[in-house]
MOPAC internal coordinates of N, CA, C and O (Angstrom, degrees):
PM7 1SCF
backbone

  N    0.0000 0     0.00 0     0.00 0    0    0    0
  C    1.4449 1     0.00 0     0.00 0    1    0    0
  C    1.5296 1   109.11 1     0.00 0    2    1    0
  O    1.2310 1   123.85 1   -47.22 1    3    2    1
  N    1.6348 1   110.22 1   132.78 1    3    2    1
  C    1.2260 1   113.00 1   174.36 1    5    3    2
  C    1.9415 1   113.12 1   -43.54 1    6    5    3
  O    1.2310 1   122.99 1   125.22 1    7    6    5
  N    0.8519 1   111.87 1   -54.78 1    7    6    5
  C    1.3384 1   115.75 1  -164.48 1    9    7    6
  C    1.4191 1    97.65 1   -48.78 1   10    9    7
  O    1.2310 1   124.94 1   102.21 1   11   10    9
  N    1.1951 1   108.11 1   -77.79 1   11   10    9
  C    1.3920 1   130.85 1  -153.52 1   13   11   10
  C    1.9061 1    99.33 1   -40.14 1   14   13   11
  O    1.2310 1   139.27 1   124.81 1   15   14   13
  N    1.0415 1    80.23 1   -55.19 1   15   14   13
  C    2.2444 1    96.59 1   173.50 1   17   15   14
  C    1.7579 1    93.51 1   -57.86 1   18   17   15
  O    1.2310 1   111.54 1   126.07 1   19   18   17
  N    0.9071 1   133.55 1   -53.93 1   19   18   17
  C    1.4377 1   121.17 1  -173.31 1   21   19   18
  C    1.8344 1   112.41 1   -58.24 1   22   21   19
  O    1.2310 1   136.41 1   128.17 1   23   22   21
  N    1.4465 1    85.84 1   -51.83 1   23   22   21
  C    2.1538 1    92.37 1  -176.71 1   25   23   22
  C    1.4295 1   106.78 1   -48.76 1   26   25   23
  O    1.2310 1   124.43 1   136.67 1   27   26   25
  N    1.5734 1   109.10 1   -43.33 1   27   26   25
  C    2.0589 1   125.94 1  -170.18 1   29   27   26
  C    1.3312 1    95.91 1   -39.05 1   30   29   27
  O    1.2310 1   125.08 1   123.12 1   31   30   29
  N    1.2664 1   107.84 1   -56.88 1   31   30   29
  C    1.5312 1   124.84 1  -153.96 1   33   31   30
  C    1.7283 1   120.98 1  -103.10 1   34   33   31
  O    1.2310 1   119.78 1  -175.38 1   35   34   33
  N    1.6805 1   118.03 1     4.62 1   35   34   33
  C    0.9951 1   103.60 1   155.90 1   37   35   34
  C    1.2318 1   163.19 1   -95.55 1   38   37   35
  O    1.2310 1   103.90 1   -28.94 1   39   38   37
  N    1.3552 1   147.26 1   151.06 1   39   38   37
  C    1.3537 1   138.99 1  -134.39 1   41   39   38
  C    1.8268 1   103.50 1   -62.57 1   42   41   39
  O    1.2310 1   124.60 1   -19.17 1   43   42   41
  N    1.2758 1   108.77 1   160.83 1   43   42   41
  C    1.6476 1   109.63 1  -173.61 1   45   43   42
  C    1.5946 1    98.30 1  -119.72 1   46   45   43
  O    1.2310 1   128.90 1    11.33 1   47   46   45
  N    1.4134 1   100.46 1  -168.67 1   47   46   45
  C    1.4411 1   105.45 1   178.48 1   49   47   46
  C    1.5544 1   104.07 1   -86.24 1   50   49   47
  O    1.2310 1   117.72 1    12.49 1   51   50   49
  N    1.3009 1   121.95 1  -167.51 1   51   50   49
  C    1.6680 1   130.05 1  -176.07 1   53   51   50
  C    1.3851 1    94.69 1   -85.32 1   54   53   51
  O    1.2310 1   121.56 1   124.86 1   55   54   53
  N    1.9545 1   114.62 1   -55.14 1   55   54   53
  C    1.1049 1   111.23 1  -139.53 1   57   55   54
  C    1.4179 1   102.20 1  -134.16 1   58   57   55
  O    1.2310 1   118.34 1   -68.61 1   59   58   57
  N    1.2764 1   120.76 1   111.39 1   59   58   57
  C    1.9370 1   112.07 1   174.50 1   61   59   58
  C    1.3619 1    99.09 1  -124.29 1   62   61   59
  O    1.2310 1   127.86 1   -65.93 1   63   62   61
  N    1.8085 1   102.48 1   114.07 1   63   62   61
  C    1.2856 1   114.77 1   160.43 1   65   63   62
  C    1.6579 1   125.61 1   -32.30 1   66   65   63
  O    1.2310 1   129.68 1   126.32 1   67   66   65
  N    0.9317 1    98.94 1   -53.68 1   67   66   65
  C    1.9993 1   100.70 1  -176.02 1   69   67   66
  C    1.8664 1    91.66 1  -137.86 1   70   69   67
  O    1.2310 1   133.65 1   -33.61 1   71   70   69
  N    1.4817 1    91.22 1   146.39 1   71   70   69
  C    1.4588 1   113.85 1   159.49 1   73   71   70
  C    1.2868 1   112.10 1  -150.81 1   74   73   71
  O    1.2310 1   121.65 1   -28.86 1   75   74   73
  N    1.8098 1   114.45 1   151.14 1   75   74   73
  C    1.3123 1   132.47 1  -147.42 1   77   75   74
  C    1.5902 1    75.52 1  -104.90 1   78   77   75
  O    1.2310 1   126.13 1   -10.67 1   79   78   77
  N    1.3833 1   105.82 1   169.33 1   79   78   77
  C    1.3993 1   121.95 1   172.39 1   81   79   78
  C    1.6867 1   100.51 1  -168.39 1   82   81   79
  O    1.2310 1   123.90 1   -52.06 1   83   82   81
  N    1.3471 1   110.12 1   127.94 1   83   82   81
  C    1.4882 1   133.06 1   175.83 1   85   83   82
  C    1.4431 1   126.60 1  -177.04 1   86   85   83
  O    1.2310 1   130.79 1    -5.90 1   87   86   85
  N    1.2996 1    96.79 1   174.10 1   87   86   85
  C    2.1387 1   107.47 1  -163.23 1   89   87   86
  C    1.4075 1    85.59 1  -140.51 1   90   89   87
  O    1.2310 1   132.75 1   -51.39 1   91   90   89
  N    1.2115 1    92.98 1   128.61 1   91   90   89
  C    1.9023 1   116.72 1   159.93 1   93   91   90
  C    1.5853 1   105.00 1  -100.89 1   94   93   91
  O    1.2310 1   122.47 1   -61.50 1   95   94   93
  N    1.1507 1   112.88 1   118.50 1   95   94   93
  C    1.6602 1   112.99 1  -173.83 1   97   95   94
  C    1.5114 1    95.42 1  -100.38 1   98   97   95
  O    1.2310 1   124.09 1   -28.23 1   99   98   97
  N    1.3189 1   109.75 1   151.77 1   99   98   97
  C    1.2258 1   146.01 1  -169.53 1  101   99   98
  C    1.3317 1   128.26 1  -152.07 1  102  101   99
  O    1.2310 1   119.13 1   -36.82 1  103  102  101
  N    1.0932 1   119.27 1   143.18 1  103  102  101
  C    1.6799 1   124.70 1   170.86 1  105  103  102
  C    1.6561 1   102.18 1  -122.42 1  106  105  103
  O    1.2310 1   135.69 1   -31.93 1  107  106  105
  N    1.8728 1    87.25 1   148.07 1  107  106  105
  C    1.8586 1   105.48 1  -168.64 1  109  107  106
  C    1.4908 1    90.05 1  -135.37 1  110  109  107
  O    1.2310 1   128.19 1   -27.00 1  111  110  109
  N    1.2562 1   101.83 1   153.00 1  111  110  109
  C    1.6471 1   126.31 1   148.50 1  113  111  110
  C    1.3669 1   118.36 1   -62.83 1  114  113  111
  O    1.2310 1   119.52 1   -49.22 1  115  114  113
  N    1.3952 1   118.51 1   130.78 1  115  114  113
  C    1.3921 1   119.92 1   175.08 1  117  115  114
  C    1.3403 1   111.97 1  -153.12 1  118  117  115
  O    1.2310 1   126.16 1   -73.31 1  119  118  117
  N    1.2662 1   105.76 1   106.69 1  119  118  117
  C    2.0853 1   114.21 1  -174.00 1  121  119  118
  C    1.5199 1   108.05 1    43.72 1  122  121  119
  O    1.2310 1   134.10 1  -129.84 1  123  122  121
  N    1.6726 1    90.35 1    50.16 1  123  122  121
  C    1.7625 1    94.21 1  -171.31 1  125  123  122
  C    1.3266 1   133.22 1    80.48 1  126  125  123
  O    1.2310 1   119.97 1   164.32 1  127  126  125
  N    1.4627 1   117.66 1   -15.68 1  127  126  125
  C    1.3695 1   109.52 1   172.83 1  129  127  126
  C    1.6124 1   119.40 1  -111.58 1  130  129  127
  O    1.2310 1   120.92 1   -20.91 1  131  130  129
  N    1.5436 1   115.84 1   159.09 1  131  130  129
  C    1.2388 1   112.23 1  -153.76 1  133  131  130
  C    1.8379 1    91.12 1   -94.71 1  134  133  131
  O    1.2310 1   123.75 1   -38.44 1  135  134  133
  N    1.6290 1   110.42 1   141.56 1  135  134  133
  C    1.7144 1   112.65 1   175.64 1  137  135  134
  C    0.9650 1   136.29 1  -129.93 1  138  137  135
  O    1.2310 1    93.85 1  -115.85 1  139  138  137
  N    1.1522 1   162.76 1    64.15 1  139  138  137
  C    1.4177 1   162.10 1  -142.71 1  141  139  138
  C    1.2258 1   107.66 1   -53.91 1  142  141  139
  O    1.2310 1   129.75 1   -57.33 1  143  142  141
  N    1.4496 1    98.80 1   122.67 1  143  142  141
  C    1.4994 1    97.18 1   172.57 1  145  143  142
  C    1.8971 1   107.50 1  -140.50 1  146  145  143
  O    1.2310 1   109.91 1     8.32 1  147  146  145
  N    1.1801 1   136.54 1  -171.68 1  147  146  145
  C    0.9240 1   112.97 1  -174.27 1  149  147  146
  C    2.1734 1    96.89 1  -157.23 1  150  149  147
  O    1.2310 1   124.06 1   -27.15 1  151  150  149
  N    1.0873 1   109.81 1   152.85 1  151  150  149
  C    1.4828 1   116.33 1  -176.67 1  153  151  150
  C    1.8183 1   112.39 1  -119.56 1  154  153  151
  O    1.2310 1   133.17 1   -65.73 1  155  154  153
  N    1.3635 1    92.15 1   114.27 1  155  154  153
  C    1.3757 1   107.36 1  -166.32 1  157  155  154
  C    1.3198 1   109.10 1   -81.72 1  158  157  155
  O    1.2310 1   101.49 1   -30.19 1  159  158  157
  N    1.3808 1   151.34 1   149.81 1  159  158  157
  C    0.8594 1   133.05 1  -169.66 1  161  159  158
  C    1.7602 1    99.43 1  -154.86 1  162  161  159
  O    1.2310 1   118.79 1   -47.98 1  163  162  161
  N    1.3920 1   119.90 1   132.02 1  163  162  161
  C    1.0509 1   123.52 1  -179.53 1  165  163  162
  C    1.8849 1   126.64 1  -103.76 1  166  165  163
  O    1.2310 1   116.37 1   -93.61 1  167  166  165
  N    0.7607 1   124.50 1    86.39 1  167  166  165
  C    1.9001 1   109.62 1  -147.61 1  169  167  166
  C    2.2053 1    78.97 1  -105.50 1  170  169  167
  O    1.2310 1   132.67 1   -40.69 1  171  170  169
  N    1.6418 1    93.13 1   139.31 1  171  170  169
  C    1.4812 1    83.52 1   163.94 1  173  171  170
  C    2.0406 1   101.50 1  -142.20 1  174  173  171
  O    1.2310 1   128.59 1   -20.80 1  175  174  173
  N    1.6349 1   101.06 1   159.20 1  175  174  173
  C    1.7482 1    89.49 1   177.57 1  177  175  174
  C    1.5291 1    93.71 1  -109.16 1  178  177  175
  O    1.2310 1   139.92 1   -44.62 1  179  178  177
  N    1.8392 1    78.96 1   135.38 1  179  178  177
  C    1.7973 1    92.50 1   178.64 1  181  179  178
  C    1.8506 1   103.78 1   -72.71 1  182  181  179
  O    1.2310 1   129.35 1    33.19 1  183  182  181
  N    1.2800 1    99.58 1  -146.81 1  183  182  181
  C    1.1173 1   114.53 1  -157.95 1  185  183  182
  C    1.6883 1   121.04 1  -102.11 1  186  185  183
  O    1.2310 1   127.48 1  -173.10 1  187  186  185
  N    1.5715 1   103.21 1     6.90 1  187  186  185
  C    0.8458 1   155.24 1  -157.59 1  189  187  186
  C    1.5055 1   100.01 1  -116.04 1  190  189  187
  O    1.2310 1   120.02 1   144.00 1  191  190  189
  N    1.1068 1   117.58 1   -36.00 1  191  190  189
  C    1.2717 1   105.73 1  -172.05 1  193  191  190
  C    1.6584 1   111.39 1    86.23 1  194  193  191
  O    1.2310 1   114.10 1  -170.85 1  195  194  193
  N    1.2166 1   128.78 1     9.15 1  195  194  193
  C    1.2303 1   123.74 1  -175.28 1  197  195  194
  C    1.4384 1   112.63 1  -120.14 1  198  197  195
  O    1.2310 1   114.71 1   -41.12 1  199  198  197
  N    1.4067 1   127.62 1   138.88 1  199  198  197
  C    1.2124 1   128.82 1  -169.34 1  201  199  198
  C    1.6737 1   113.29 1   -82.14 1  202  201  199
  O    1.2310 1   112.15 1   -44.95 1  203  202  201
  N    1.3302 1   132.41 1   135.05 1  203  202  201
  C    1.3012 1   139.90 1   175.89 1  205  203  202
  C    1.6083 1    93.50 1  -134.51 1  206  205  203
  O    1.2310 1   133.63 1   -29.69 1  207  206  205
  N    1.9049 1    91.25 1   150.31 1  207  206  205
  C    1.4416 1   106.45 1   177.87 1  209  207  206
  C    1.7336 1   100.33 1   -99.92 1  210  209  207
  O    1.2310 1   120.35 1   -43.45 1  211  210  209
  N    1.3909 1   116.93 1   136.55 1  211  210  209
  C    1.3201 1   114.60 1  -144.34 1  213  211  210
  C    1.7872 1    78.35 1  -118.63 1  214  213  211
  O    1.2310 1   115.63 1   148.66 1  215  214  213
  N    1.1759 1   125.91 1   -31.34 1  215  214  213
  C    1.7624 1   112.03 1  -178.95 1  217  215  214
  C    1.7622 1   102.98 1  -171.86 1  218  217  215
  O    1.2310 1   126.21 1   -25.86 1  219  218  217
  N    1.1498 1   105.67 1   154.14 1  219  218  217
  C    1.3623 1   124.28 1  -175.56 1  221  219  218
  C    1.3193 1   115.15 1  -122.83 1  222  221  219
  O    1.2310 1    99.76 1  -100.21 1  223  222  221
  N    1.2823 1   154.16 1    79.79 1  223  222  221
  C    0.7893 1   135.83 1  -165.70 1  225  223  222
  C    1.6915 1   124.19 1  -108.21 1  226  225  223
  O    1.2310 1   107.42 1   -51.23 1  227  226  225
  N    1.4863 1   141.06 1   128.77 1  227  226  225
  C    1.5104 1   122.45 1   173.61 1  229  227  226
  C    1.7065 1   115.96 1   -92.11 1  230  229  227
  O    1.2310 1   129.04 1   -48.98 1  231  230  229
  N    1.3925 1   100.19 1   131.02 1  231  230  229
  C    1.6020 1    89.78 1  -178.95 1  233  231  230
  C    1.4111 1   108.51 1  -166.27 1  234  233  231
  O    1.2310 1   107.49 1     7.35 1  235  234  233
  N    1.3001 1   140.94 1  -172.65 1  235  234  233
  C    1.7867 1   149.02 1  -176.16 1  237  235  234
  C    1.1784 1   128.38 1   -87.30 1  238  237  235
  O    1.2310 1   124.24 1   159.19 1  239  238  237
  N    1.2351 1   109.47 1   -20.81 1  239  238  237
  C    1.1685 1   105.34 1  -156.88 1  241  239  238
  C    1.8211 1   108.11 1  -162.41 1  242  241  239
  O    1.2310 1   110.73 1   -35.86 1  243  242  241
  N    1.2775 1   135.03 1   144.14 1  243  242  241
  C    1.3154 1   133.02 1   176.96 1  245  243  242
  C    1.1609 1   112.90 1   -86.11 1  246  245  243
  O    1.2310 1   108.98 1   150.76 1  247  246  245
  N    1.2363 1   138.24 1   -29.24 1  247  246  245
  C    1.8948 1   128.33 1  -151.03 1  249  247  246
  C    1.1910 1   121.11 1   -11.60 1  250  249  247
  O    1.2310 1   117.39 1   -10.00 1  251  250  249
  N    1.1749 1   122.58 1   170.00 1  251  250  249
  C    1.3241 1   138.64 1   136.61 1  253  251  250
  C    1.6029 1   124.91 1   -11.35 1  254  253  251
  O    1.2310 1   129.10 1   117.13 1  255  254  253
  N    1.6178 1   100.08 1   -62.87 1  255  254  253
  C    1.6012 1   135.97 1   178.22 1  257  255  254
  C    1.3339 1    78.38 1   -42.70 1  258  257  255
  O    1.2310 1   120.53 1   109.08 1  259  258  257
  N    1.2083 1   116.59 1   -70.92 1  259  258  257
  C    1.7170 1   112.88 1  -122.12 1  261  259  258
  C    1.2569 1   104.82 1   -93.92 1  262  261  259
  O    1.2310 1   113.44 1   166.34 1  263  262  261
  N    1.8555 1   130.01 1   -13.66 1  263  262  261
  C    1.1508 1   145.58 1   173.34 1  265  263  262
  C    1.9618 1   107.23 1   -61.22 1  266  265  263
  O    1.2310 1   128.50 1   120.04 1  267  266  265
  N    1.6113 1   101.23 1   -59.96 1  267  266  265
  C    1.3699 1   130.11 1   167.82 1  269  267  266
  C    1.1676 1    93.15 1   -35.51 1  270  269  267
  O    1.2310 1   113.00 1    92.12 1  271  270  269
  N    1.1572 1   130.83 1   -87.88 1  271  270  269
  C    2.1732 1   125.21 1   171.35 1  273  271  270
  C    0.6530 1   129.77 1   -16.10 1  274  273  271
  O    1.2310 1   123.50 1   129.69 1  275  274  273
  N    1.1409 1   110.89 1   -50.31 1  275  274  273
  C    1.9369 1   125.67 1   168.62 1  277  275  274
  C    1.3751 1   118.35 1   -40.47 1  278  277  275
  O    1.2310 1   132.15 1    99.51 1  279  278  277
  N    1.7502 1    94.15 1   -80.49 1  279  278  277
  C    1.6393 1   102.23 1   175.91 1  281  279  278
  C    1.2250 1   105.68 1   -56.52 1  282  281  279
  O    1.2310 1   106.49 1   131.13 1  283  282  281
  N    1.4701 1   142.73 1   -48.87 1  283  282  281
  C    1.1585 1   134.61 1  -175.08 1  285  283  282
  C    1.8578 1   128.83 1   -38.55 1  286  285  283
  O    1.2310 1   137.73 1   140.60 1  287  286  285
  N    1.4653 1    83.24 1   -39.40 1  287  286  285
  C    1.7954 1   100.07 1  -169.96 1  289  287  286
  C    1.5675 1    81.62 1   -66.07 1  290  289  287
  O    1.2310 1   116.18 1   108.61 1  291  290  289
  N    1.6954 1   124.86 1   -71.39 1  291  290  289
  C    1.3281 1   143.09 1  -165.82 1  293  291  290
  C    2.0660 1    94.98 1   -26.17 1  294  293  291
  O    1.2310 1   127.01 1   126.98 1  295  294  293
  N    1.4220 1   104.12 1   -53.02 1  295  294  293
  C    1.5979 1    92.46 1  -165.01 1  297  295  294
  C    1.7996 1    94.45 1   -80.58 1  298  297  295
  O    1.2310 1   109.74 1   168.35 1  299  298  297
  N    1.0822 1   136.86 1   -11.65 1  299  298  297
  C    1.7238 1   136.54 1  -176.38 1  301  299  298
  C    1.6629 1    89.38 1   -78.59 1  302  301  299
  O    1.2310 1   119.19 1   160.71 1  303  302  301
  N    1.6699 1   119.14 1   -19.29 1  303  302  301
  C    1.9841 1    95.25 1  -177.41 1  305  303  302
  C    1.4178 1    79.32 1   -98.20 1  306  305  303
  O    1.2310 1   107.75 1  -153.76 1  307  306  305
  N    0.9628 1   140.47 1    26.24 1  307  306  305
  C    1.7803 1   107.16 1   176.35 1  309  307  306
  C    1.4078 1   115.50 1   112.64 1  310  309  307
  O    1.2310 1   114.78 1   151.44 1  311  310  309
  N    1.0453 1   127.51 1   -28.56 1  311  310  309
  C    1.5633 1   135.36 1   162.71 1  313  311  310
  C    1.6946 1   118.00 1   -32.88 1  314  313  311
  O    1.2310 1   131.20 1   -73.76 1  315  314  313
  N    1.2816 1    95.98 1   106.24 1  315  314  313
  C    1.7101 1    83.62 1   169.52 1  317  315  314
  C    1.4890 1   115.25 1  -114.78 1  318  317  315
  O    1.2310 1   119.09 1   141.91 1  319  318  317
  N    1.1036 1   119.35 1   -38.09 1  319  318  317
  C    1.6356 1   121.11 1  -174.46 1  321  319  318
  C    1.5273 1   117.51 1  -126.48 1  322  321  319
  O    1.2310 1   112.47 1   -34.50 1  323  322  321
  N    1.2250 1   131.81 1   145.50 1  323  322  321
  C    1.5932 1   146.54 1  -157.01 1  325  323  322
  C    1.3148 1   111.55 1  -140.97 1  326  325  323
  O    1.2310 1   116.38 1   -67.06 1  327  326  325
  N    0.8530 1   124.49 1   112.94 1  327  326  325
  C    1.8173 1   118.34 1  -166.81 1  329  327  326
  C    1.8764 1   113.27 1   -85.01 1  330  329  327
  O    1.2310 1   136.45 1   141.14 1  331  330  329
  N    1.9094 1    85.75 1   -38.86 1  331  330  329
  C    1.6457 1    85.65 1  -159.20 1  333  331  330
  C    1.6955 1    71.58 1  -151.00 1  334  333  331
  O    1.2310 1   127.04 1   -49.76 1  335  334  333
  N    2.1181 1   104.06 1   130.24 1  335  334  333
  C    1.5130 1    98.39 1   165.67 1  337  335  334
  C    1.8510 1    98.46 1  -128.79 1  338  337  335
  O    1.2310 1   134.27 1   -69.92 1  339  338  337
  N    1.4775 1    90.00 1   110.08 1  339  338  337
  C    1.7428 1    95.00 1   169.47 1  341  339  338
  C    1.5963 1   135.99 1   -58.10 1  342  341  339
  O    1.2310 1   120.32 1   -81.28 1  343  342  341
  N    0.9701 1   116.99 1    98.72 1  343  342  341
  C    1.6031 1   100.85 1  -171.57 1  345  343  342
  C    1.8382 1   101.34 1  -126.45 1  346  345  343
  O    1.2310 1   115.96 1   -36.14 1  347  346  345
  N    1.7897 1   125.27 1   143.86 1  347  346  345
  C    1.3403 1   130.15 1   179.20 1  349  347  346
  C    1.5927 1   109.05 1   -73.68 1  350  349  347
  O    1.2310 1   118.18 1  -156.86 1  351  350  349
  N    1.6370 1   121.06 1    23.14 1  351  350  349
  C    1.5275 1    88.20 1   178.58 1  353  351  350
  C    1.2815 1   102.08 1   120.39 1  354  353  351
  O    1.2310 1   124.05 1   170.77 1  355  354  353
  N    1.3320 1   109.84 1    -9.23 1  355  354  353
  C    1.7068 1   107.24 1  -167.97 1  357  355  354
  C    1.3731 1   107.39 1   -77.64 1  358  357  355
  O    1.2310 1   127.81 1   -38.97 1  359  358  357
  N    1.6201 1   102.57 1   141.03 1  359  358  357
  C    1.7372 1   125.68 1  -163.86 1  361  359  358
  C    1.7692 1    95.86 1   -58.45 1  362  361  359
  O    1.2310 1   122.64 1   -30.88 1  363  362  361
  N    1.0164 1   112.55 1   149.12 1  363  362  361
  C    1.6765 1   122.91 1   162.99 1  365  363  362
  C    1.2228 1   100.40 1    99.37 1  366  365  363
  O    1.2310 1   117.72 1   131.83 1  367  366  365
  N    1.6231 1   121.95 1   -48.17 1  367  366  365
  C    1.3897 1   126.10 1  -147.70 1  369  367  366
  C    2.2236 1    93.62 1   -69.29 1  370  369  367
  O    1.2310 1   129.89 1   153.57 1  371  370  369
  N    1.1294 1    98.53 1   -26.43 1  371  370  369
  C    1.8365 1    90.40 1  -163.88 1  373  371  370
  C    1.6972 1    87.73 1   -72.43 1  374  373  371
  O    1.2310 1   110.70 1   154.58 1  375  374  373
  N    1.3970 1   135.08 1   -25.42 1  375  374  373
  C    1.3429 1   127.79 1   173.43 1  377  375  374
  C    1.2395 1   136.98 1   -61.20 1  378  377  375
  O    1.2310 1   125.33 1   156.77 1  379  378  377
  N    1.3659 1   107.36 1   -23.23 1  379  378  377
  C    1.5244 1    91.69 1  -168.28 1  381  379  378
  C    1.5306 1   111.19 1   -96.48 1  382  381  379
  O    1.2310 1   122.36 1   -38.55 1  383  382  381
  N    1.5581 1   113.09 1   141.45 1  383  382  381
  C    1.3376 1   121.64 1  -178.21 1  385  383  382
  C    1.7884 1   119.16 1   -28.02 1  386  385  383
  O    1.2310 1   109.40 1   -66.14 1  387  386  385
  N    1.3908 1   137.48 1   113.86 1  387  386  385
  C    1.3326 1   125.03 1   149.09 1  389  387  386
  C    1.6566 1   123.27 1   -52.76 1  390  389  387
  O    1.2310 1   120.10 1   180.00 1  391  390  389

């Protein structure tokens, strides 16, 4: 969907004091078989004080790798600085280099 491809990809702020980071896991049907998958979700408050959902993502697995993507995409919209990033525990995230 046009939209949805437009929101992925639009520009962010410079600077969000805090951003949330988490996965709601789930299992789906797929040509009959059951799959775990899980939806990542990035929410951060601008500067403003107001909360925006910054990415959604569906996928297998958390790593390191795939955390690194995350923030990565975050600095490709425009993101430059993060003060404080909240996360419950989720696997990969204690790995990747500060």
């Amino acid at each position: 969907m046009p939209q949805i491809e437009e929101w992925q990809n639009k520009p962010l702020d410079e600077v969000y004091p805090v951003i949330y980071i988490d996965a709601i896991h789930y299992s789906v049907r797929d040509n009959g078989l059951i799959r775990k998958l899980a939806a990542y979700v990035t929410l951060g408050i601008n500067l403003e004080g107001r909360k925006e959902v910054l990415t959604i993502d569906v996928g297998q697995n958390e790593s390191a790798k795939y955390w690194l993507s995350v923030l990565n995409s975050l600095k490709n919209r425009g993101v430059r600085d993060i003060m404080i990033i909240c996360a419950d525990g989720l696997t990969g995230i204690k790995e990747l280099p500060v």
